[in-house]
mmCIF file as gemmi writes it, N, C-alpha and C atoms, coordinates in Angstrom:
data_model
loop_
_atom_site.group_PDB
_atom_site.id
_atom_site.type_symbol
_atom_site.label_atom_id
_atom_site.label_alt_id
_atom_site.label_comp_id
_atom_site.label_asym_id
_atom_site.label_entity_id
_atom_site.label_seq_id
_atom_site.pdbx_PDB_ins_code
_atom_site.Cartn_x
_atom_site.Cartn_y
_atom_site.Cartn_z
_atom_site.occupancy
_atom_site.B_iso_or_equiv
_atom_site.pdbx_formal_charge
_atom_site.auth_seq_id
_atom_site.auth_asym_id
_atom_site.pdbx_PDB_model_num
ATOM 1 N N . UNK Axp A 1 ? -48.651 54.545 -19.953 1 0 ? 1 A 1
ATOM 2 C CA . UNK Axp A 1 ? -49.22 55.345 -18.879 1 0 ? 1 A 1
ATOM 3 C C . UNK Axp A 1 ? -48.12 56.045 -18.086 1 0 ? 1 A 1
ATOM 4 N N . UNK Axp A 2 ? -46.893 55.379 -17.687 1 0 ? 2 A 1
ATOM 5 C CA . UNK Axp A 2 ? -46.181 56.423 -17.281 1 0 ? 2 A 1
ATOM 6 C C . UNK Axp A 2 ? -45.626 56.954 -17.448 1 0 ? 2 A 1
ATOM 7 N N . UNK Axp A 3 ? -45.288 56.667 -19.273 1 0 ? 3 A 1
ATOM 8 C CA . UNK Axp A 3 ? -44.724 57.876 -19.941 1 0 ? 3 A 1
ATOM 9 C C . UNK Axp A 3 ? -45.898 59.095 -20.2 1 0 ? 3 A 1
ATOM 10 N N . UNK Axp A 4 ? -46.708 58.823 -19.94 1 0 ? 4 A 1
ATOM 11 C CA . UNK Axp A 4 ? -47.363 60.397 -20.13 1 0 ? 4 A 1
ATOM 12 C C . UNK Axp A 4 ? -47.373 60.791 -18.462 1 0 ? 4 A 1
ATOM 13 N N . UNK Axp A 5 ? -47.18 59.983 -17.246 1 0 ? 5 A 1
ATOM 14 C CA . UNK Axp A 5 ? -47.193 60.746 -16.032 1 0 ? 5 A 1
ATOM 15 C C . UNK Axp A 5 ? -45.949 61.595 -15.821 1 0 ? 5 A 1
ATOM 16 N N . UNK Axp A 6 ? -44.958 60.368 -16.254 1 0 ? 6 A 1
ATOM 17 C CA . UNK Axp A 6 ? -43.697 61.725 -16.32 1 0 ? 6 A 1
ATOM 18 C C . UNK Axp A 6 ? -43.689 62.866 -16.914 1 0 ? 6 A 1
ATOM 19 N N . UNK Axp A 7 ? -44.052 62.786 -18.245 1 0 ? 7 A 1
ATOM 20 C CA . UNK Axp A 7 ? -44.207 63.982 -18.583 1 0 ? 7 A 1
ATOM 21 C C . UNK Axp A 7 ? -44.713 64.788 -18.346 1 0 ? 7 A 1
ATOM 22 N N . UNK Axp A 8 ? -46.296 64.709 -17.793 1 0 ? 8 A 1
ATOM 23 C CA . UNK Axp A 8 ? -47.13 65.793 -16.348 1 0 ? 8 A 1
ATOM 24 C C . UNK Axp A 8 ? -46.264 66.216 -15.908 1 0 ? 8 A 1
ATOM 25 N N . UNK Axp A 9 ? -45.555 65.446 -15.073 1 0 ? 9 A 1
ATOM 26 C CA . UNK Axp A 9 ? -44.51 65.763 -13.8 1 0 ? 9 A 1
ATOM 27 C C . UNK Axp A 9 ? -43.63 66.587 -14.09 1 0 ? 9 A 1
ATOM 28 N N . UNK Axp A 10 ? -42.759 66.442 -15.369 1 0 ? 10 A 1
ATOM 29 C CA . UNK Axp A 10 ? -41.812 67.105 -15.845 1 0 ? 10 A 1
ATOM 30 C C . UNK Axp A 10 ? -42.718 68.782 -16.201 1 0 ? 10 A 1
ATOM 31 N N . UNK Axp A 11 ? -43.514 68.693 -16.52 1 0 ? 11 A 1
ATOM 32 C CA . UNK Axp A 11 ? -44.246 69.828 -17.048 1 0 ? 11 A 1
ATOM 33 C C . UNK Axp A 11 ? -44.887 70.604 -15.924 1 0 ? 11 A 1
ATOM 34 N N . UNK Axp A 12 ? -44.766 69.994 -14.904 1 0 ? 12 A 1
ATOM 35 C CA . UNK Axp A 12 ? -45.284 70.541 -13.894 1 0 ? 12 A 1
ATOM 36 C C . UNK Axp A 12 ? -47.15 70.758 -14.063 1 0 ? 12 A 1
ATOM 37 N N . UNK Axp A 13 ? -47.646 69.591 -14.875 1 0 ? 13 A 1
ATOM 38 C CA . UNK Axp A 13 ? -49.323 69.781 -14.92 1 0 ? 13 A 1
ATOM 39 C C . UNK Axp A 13 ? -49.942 68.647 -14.042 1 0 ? 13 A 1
ATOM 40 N N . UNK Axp A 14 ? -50.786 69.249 -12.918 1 0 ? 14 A 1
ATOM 41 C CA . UNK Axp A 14 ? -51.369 67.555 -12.727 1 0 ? 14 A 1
ATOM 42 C C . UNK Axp A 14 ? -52.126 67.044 -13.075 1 0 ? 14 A 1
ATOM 43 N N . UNK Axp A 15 ? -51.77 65.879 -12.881 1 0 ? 15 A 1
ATOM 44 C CA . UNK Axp A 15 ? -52.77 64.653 -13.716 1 0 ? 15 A 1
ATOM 45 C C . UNK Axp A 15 ? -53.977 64.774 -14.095 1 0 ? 15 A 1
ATOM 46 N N . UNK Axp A 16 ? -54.615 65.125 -12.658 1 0 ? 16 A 1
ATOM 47 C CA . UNK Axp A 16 ? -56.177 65.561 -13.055 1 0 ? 16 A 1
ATOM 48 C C . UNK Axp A 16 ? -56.581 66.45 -13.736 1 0 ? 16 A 1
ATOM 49 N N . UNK Axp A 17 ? -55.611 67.048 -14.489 1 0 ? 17 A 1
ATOM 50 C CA . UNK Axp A 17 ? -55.788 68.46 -15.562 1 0 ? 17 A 1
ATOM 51 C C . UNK Axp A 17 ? -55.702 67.899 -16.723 1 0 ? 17 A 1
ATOM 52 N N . UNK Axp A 18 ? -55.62 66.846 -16.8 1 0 ? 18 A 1
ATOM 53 C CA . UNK Axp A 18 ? -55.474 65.858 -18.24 1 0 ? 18 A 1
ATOM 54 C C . UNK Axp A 18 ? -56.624 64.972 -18.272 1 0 ? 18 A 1
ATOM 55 N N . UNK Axp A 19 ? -57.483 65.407 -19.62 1 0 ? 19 A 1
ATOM 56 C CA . UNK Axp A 19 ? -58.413 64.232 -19.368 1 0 ? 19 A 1
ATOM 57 C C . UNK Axp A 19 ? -58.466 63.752 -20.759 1 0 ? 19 A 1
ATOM 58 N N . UNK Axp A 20 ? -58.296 62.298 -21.153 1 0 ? 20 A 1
ATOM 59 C CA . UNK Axp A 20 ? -57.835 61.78 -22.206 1 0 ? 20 A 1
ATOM 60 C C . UNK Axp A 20 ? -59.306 61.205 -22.803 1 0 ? 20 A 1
ATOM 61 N N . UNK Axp A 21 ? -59.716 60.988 -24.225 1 0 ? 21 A 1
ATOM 62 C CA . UNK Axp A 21 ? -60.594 60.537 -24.551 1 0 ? 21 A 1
ATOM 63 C C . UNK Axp A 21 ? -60.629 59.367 -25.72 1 0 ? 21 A 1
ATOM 64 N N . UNK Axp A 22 ? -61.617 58.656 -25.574 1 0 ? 22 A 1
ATOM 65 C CA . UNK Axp A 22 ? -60.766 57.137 -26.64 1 0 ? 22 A 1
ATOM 66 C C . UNK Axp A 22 ? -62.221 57.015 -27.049 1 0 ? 22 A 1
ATOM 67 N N . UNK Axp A 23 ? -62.429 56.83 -27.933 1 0 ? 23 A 1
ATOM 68 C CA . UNK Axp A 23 ? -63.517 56.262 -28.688 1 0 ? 23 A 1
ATOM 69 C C . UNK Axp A 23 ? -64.216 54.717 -28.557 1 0 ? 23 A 1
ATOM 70 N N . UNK Axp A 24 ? -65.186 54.177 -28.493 1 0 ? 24 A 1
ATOM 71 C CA . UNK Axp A 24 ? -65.542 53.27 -28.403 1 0 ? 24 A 1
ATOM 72 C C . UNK Axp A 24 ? -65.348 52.011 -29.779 1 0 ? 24 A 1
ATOM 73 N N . UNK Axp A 25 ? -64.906 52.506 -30.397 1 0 ? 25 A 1
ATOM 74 C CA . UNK Axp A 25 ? -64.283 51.537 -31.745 1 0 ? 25 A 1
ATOM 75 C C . UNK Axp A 25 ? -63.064 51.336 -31.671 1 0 ? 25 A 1
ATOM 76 N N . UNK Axp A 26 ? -61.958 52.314 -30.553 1 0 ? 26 A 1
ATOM 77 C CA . UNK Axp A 26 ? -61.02 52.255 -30.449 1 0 ? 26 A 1
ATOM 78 C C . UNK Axp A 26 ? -60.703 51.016 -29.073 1 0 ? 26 A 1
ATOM 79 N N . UNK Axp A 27 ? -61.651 51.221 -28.182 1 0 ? 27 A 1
ATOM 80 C CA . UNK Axp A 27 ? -61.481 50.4 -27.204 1 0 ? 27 A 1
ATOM 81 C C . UNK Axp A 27 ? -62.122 49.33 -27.851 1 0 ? 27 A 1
ATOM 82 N N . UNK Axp A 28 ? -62.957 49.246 -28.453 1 0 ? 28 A 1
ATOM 83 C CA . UNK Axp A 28 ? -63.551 47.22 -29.038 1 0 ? 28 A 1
ATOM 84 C C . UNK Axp A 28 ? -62.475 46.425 -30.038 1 0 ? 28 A 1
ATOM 85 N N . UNK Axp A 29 ? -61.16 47.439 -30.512 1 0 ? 29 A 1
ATOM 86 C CA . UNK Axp A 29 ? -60.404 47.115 -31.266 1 0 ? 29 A 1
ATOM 87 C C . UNK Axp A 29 ? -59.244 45.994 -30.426 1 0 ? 29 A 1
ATOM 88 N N . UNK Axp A 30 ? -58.92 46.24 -29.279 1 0 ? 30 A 1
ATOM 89 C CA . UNK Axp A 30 ? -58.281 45.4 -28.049 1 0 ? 30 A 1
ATOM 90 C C . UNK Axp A 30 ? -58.719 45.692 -27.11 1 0 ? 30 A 1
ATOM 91 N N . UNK Axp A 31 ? -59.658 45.042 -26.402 1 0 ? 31 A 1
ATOM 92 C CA . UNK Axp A 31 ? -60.658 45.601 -25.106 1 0 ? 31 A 1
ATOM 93 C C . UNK Axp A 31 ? -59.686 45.385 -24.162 1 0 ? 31 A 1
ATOM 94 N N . UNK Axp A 32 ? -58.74 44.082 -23.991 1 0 ? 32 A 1
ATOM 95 C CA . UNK Axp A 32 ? -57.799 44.021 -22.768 1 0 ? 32 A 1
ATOM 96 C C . UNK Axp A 32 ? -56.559 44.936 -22.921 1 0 ? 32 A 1
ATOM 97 N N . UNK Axp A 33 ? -56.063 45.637 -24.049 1 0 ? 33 A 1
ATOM 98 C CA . UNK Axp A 33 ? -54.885 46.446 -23.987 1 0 ? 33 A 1
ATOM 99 C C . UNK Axp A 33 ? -55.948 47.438 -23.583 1 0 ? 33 A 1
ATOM 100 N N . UNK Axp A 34 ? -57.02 47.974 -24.327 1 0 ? 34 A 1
ATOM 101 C CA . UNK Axp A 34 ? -57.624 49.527 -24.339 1 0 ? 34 A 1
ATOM 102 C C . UNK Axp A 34 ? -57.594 49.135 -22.478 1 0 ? 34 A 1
ATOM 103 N N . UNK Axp A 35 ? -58.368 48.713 -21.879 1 0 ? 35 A 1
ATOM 104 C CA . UNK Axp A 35 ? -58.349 48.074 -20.041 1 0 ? 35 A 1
ATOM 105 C C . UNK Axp A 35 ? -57.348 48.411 -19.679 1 0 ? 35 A 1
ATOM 106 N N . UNK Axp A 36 ? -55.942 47.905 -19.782 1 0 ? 36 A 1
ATOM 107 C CA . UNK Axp A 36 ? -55.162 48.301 -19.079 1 0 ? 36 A 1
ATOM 108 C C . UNK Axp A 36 ? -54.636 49.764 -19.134 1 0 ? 36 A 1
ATOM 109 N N . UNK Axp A 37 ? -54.259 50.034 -20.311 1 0 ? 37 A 1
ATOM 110 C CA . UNK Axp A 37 ? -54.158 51.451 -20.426 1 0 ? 37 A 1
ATOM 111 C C . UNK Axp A 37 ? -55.077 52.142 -20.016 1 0 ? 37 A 1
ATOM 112 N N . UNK Axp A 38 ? -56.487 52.086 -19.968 1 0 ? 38 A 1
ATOM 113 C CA . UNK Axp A 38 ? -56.849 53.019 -19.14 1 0 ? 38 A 1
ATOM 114 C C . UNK Axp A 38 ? -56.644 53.646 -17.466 1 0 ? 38 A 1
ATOM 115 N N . UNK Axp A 39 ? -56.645 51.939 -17.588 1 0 ? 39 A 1
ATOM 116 C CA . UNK Axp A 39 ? -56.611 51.586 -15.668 1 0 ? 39 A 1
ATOM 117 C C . UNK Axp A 39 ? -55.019 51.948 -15.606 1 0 ? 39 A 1
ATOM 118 N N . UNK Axp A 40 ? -53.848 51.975 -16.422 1 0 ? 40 A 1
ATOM 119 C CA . UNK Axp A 40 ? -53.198 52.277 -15.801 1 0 ? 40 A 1
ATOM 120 C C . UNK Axp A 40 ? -52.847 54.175 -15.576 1 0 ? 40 A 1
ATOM 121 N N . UNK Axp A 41 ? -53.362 54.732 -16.985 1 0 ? 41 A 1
ATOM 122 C CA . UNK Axp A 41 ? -53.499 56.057 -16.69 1 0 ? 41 A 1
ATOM 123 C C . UNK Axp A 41 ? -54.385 56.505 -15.782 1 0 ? 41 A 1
ATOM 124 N N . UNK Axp A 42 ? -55.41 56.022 -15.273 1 0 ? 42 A 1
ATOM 125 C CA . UNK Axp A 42 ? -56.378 56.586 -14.149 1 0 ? 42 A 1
ATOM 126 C C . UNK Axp A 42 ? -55.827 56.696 -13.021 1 0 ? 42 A 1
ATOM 127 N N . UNK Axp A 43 ? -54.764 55.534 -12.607 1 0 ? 43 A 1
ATOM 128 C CA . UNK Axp A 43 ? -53.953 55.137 -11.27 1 0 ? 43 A 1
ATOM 129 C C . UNK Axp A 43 ? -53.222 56.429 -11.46 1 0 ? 43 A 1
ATOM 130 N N . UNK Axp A 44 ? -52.414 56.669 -12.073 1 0 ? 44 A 1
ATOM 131 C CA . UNK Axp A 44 ? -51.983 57.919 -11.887 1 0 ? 44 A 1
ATOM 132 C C . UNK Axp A 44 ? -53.065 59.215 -12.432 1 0 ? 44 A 1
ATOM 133 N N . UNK Axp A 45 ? -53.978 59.661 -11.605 1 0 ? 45 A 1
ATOM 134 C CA . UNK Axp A 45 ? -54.808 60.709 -11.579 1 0 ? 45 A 1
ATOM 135 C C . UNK Axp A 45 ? -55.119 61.046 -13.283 1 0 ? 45 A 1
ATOM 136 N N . UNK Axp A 46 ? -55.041 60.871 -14.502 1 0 ? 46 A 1
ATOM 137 C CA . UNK Axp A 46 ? -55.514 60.95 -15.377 1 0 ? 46 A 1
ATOM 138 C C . UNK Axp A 46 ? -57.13 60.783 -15.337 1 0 ? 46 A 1
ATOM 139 N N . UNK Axp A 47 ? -57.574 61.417 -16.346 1 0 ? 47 A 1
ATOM 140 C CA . UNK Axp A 47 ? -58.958 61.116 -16.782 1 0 ? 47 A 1
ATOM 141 C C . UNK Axp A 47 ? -59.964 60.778 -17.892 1 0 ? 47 A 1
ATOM 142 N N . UNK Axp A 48 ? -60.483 59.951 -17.772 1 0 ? 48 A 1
ATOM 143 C CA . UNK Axp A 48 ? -60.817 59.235 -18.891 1 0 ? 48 A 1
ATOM 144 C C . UNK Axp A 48 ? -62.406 59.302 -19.274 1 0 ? 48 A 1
ATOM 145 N N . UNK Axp A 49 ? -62.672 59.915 -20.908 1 0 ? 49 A 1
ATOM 146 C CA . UNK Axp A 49 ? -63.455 59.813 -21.314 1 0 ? 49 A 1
ATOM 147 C C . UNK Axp A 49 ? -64.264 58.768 -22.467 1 0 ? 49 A 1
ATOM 148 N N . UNK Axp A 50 ? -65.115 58.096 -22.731 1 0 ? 50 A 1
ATOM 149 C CA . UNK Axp A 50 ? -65.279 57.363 -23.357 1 0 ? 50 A 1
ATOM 150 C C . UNK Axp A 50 ? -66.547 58.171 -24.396 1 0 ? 50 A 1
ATOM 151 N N . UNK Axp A 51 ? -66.184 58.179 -25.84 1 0 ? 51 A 1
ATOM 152 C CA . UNK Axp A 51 ? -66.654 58.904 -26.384 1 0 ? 51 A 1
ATOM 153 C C . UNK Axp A 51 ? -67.97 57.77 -27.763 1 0 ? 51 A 1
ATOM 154 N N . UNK Axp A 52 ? -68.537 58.494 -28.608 1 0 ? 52 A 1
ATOM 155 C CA . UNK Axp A 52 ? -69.423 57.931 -29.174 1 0 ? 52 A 1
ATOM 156 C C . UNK Axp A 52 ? -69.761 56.235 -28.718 1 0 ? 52 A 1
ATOM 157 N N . UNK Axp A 53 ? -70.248 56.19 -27.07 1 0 ? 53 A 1
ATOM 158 C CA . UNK Axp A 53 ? -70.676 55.265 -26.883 1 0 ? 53 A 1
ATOM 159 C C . UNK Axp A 53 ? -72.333 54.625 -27.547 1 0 ? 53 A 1
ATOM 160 N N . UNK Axp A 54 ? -72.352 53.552 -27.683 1 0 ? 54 A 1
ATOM 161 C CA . UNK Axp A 54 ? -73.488 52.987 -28.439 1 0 ? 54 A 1
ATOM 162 C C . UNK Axp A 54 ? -73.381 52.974 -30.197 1 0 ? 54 A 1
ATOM 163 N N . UNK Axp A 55 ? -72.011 52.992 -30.703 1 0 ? 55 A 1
ATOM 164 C CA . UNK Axp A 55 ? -71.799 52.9 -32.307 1 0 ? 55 A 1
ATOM 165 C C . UNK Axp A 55 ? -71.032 51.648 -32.371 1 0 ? 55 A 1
ATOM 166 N N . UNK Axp A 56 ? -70.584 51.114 -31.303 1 0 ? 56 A 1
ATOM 167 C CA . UNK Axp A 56 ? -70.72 49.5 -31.536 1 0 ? 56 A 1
ATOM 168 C C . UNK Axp A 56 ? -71.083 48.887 -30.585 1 0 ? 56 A 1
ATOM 169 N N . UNK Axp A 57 ? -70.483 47.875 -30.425 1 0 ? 57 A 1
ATOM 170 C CA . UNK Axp A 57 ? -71.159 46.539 -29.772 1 0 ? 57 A 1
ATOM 171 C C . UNK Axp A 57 ? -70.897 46.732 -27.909 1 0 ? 57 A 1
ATOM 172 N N . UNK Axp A 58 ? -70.237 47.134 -27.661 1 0 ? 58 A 1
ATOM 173 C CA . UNK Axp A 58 ? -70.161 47.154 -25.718 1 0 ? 58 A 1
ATOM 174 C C . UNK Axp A 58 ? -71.39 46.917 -25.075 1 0 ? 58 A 1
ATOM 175 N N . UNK Axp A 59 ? -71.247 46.879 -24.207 1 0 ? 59 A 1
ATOM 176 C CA . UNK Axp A 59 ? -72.608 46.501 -23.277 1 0 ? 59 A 1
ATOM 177 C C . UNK Axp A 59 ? -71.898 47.173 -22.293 1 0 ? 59 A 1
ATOM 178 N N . UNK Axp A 60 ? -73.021 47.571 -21.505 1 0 ? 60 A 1
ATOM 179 C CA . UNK Axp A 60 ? -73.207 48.306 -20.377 1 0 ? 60 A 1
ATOM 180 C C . UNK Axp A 60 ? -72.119 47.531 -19.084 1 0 ? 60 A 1
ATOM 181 N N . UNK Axp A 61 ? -72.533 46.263 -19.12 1 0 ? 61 A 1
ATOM 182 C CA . UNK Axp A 61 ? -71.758 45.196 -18.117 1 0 ? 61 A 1
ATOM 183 C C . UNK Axp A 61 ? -70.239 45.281 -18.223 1 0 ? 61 A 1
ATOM 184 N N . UNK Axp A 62 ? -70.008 45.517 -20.003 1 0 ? 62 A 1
ATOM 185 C CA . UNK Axp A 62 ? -68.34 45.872 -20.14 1 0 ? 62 A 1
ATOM 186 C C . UNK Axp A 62 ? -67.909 47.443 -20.215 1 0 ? 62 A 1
ATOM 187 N N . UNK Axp A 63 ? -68.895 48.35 -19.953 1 0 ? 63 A 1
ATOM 188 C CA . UNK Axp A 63 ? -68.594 49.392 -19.503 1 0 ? 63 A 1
ATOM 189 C C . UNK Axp A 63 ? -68.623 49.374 -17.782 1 0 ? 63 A 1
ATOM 190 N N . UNK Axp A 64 ? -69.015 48.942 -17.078 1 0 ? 64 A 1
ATOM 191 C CA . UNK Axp A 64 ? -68.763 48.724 -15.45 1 0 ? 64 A 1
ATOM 192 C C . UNK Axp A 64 ? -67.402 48.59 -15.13 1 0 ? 64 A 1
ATOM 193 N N . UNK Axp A 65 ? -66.809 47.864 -16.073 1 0 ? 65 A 1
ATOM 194 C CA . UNK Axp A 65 ? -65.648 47.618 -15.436 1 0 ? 65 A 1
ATOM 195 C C . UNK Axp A 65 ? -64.227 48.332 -15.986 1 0 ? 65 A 1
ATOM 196 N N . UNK Axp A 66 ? -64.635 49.313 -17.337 1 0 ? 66 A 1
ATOM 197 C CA . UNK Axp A 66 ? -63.487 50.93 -17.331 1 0 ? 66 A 1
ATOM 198 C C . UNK Axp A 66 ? -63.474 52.046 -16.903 1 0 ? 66 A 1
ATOM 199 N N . UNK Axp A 67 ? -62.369 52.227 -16.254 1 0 ? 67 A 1
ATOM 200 C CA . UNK Axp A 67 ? -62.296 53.276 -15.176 1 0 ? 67 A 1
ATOM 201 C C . UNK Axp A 67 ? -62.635 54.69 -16.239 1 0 ? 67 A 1
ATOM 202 N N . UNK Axp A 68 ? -63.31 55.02 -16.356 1 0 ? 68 A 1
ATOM 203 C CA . UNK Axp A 68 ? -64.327 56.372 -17.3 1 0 ? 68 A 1
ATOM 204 C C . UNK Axp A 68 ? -64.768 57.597 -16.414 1 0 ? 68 A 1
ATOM 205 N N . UNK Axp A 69 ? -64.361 58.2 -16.826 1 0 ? 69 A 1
ATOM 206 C CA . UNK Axp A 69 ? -64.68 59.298 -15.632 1 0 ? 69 A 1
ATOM 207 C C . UNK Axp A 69 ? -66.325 60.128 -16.253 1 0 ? 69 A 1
ATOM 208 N N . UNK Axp A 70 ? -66.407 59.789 -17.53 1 0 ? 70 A 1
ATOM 209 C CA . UNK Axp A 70 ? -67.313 60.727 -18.832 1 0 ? 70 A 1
ATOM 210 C C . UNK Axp A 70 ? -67.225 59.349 -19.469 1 0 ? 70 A 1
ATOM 211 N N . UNK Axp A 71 ? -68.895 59.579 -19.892 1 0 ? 71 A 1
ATOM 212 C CA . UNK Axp A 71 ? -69.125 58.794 -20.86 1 0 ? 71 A 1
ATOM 213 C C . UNK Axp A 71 ? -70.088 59.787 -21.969 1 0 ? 71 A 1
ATOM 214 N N . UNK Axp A 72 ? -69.799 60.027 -22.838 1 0 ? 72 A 1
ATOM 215 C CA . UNK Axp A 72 ? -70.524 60.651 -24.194 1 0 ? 72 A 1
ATOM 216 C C . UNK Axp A 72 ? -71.409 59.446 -25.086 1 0 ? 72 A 1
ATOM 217 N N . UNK Axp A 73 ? -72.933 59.784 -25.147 1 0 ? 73 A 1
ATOM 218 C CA . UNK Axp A 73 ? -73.437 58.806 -25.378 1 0 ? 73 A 1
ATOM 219 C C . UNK Axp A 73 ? -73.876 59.53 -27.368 1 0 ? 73 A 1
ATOM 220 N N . UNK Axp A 74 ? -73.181 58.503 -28.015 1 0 ? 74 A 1
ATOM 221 C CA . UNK Axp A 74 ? -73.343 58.754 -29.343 1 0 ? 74 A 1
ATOM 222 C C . UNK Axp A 74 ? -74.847 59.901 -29.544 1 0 ? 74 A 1
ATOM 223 N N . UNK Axp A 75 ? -74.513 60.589 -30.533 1 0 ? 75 A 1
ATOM 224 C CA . UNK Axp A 75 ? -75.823 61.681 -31.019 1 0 ? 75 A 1
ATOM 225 C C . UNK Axp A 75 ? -76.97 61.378 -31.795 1 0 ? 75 A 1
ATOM 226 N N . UNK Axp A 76 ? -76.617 59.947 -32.648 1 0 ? 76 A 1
ATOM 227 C CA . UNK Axp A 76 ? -78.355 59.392 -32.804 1 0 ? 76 A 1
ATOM 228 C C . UNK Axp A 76 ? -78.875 58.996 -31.956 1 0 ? 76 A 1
ATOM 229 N N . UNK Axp A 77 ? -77.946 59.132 -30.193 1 0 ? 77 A 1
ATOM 230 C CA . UNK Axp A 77 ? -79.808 58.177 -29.45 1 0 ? 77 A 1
ATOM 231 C C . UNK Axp A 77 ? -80.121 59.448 -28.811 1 0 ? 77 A 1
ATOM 232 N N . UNK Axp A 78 ? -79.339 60.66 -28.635 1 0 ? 78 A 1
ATOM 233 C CA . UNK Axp A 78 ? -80.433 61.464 -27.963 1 0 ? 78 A 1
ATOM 234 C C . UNK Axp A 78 ? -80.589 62.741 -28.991 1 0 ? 78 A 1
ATOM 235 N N . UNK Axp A 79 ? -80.539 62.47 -30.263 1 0 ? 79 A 1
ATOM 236 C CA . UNK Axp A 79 ? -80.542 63.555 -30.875 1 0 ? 79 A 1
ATOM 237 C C . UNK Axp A 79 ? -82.3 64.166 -31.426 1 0 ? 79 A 1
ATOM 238 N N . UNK Axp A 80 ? -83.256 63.083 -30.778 1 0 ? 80 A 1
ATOM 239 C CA . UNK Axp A 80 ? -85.235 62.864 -31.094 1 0 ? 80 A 1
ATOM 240 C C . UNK Axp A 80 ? -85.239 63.543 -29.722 1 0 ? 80 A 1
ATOM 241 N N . UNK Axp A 81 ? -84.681 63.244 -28.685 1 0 ? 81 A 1
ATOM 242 C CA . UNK Axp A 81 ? -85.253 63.292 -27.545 1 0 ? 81 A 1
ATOM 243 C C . UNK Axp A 81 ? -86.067 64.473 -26.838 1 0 ? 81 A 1
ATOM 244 N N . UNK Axp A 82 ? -86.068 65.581 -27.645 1 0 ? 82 A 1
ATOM 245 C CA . UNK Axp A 82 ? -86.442 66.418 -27.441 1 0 ? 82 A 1
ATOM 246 C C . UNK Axp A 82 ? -88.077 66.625 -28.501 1 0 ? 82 A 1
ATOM 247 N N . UNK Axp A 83 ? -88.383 65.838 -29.264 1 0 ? 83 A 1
ATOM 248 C CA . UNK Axp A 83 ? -88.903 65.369 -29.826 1 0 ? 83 A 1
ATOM 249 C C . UNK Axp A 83 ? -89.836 64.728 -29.698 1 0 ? 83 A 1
ATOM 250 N N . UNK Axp A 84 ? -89.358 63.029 -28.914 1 0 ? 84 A 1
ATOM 251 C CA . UNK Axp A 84 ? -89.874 62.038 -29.058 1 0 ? 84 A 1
ATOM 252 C C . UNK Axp A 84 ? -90.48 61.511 -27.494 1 0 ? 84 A 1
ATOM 253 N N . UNK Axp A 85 ? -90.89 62.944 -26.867 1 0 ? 85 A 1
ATOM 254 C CA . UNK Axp A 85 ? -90.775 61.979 -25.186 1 0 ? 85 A 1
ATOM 255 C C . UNK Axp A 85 ? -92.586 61.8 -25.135 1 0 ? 85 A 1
């Protein structure tokens, strides 16, 4: 995390112009490394998206507690919805 803030810095971009995105197979792969790295890029103004949520196992309860700025909810659950209401 703060090798990518320095480099903002050095580049003169801020943080909040960076918004990083991780997949949900990527975070169930080490939920406590994927955690900290997020939380520590968010502390420095980064932004975090969590992408094809609902293609594995997370629960809602362990999404409460990553700092996510966007959550993208996988395309088979709302891909009827227009459909199926």
């Amino acid at each position: 995390a703060g090798g990518v803030a320095a480099r903002l810095a050095r580049h003169g971009v801020p943080a909040g112009a960076l918004q990083l995105e991780i997949t949900e197979h990527v975070l169930l792969e080490d939920p406590q490394r994927a955690a900290d790295t997020l939380a520590g890029l968010t502390a420095h103004g980064v932004k975090m998206s969590l992408d094809d949520f609902g293609t594995g196992y997370s629960s809602l309860v362990h999404l409460r507690r990553l700092p996510v700025s966007e959550l993208k909810i996988d395309r088979s659950f709302v891909a009827r919805l227009a459909v199926d209401h």
